[in-house]
C-alpha positions in Angstrom: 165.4 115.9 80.3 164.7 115.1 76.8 161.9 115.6 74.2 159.4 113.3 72.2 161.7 112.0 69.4 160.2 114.2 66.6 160.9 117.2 68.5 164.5 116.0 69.2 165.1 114.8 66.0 164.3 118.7 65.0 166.3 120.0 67.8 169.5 117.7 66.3 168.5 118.7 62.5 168.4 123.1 64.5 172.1 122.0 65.9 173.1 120.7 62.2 172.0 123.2 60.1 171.2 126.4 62.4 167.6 126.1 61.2 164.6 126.9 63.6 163.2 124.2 65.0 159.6 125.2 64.7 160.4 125.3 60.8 162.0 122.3 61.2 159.2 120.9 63.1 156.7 122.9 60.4 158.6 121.0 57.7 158.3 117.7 59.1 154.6 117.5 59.7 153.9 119.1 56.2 155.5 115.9 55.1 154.1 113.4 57.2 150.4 115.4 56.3 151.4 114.2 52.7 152.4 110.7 53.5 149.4 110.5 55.4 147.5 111.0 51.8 149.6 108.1 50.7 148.6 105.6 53.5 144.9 106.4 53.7 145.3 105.0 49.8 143.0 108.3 48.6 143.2 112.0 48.6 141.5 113.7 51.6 141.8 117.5 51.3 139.8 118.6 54.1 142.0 116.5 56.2 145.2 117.5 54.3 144.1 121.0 55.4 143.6 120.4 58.8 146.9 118.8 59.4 148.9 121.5 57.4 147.1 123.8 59.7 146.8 122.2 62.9 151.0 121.9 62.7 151.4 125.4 61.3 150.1 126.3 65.1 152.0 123.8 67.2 155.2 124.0 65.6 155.6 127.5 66.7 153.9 126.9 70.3 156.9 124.6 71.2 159.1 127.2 70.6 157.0 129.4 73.0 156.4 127.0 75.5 160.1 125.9 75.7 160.7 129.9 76.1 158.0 130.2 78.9 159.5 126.7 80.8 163.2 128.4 80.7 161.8 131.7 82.1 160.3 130.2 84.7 163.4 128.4 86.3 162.9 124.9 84.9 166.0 123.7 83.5 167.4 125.3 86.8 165.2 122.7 88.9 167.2 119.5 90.3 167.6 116.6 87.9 165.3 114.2 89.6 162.5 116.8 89.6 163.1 117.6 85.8 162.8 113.9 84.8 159.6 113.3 86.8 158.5 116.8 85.1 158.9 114.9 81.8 157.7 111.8 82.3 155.2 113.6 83.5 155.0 115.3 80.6 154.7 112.2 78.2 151.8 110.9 80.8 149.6 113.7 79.6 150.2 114.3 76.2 149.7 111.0 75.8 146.2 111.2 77.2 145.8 114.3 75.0 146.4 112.5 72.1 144.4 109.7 73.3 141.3 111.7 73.3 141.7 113.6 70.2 142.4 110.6 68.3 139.6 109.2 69.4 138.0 112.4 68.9 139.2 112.7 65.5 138.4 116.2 64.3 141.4 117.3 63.5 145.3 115.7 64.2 148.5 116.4 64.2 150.1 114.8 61.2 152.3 112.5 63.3 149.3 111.5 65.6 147.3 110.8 62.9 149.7 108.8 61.4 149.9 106.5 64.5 145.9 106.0 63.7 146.3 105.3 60.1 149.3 102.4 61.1 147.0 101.0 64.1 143.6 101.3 62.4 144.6 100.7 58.7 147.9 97.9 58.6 147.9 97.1 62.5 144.8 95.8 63.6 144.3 98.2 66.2 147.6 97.8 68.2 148.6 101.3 69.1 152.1 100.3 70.4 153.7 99.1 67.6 152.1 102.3 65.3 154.0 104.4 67.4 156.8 102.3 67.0 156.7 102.7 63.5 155.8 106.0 63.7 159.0 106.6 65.7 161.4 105.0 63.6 161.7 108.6 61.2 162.9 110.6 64.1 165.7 108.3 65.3 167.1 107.9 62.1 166.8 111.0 61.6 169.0 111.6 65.5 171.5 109.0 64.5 172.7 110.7 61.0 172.7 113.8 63.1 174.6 112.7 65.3 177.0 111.7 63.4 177.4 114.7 61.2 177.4 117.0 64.7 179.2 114.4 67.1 176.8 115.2 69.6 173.2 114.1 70.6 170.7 116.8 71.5 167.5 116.6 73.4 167.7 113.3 74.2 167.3 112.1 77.9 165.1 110.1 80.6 161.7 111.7 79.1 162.9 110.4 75.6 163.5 106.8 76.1 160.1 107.1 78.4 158.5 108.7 75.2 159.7 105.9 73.6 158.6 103.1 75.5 155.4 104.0 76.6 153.6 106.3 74.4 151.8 103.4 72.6 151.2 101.9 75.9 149.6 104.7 77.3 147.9 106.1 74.7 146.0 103.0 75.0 145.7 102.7 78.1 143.9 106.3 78.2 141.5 105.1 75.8 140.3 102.3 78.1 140.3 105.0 81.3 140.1 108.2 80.6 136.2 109.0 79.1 136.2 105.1 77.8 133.0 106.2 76.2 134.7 108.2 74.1 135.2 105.1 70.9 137.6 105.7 67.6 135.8 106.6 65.2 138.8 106.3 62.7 138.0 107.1 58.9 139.7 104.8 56.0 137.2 107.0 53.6 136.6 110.3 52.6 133.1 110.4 53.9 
């Protein structure tokens, strides 16, 4: 029923050029880790690192956990169950990422680059980051698409993804352990 953008833009680039998309997915937050370095305006390698490392992991656990879904009948549920399972979905990886963000030990490259837009050029406004953060990924689908004639991985939980993620990201911050506060760093400290 669809994917976060990133990982559908990494499913599309799989379809394209018959790469893995936890290498794809590797690829892409090795990059953003390094544009990261860019838009924090300073070299931070303990958090260059941690990124690198942190997305090293989770690339390859998508593969696995899209394995363990399918084996366990998933895509064989009925459609209106599958796109409540992914919205679903979206609801709680957005509190996830809610937390560790305001956590801020270590990120994934793309979630820290939602903080670095909201806290550093946005004034806090976690919608539009992720907007901006987003805007990679469907480029990204659309030049794919093209090239394959086809769209892949992109459904109900996408455009949900989409339009919410920013919402409820912040809206977790305000409910979910509101005493939890950003404590966002501009500085190598």
């Amino acid at each position: 029923m669809g994917s976060g953008l990133w990982t559908a833009s990494a499913v599309n680039l799989n379809k394209w050029f018959a790469i893995n998309t936890g290498l794809v997915l590797f690829i892409f937050g090795v990059v953003n880790a390094l544009t990261n370095q860019f838009l924090i305006k300073h070299f931070d390698g303990r958090r260059l690192v941690g990124q690198i490392l942190y997305v090293l992991f989770f690339s390859y656990f998508v593969d696995i956990f899209t394995n363990l879904l399918t084996a366990v009948g998933v895509p064989n549920l009925p459609i209106v169950v599958r796109a409540i399972l992914s919205c679903l979905g979206v609801v709680f990886f957005c509190v996830a990422i809610s937390l560790y963000q305001r956590a801020n030990i270590v990120m994934h490259p793309n979630d820290d680059t939602t903080n670095i837009l909201r806290f550093f050029y946005l004034k806090g406004n976690s919608t539009k980051a992720q907007i901006i953060d987003f805007l990679p990924p469907i480029i990204i689908i659309v030049i794919a698409a093209f090239a394959i004639h086809n769209v892949y991985s992109v459904n109900i939980g996408t455009l949900f993804s989409f339009m919410f993620n920013g919402i409820l990201i912040a809206t977790a911050d305000k409910i979910i352990w509101p005493q939890l506060k950003h404590n966002f760093k501009t500085v190598n400290d």
